[in-house]
C-alpha positions in Angstrom: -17.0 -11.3 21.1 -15.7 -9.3 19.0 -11.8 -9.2 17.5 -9.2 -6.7 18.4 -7.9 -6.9 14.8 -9.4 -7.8 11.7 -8.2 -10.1 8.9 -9.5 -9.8 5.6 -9.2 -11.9 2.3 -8.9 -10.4 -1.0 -12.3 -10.8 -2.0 -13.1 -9.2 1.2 -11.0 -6.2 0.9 -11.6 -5.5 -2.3 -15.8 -5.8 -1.6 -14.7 -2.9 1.5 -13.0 -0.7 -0.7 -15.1 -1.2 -3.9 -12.7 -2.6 -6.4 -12.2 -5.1 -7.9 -9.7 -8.0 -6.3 -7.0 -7.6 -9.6 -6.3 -4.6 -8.6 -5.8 -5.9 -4.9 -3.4 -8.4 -6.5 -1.8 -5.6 -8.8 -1.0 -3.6 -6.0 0.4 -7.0 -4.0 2.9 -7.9 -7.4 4.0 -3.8 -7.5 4.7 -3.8 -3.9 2.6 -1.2 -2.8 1.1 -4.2 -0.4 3.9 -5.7 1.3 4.0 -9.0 2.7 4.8 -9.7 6.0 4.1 -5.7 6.9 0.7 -5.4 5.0 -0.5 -9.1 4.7 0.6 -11.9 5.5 0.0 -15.4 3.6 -0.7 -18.4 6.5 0.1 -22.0 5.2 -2.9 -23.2 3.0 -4.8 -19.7 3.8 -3.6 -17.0 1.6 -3.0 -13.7 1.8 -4.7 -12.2 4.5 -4.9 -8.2 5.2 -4.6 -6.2 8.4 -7.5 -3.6 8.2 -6.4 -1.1 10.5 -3.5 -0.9 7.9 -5.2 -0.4 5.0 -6.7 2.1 6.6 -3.4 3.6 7.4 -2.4 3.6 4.3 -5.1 5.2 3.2 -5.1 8.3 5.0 -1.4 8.5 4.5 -2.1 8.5 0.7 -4.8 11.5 1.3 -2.0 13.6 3.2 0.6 13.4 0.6 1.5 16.8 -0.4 -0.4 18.2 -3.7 2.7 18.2 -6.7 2.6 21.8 -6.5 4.0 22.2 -3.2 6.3 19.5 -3.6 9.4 19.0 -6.2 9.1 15.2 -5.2 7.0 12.9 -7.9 5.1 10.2 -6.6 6.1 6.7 -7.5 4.1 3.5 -8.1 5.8 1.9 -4.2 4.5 4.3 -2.5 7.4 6.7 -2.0 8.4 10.4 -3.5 11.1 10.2 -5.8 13.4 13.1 -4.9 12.6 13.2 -2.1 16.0 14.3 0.5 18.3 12.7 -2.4 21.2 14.7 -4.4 21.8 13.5 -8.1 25.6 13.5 -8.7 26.9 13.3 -12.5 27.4 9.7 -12.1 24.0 8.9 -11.4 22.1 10.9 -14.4 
């Protein structure tokens, strides 16, 4: 029988996407993995990832506009800086 969803560890993971697990864990500490949306971390477990989000995230990543089309610049969370936001005098 065969699992509607599948749970990965971080050795796991990182053998799927061929790197190395610190750079799993980098991208846990820099929030780019977020817990409780991307893993989650069951008493005496640890983390464990939802596949079918990782692979959301990556595709998501290979749709992101190329920087020339876009004013935006891509940050280390995951998000567009200037992206929809005004910058007022007080904030420069």
């Amino acid at each position: 029988m065969q699992a509607t969803e599948e749970y990965l560890t971080i050795e796991e993971l990182s053998s799927r996407l061929k790197i190395k697990p610190k750079t799993i864990k980098n991208k846990m500490a820099s929030g780019i993995f977020r817990k409780g949306v991307d893993y989650f971390s069951p008493a005496g477990l640890g983390p464990r990832f939802k596949w079918s989000v990782v692979v959301a995230w990556i595709e998501q990543r290979e749709n992101i506009r190329p920087q020339a089309e876009s004013d935006s610049i891509p940050m280390a969370r995951g998000y567009l800086l200037g992206q929809g936001s005004v910058v007022t005098d007080n904030q420069k």
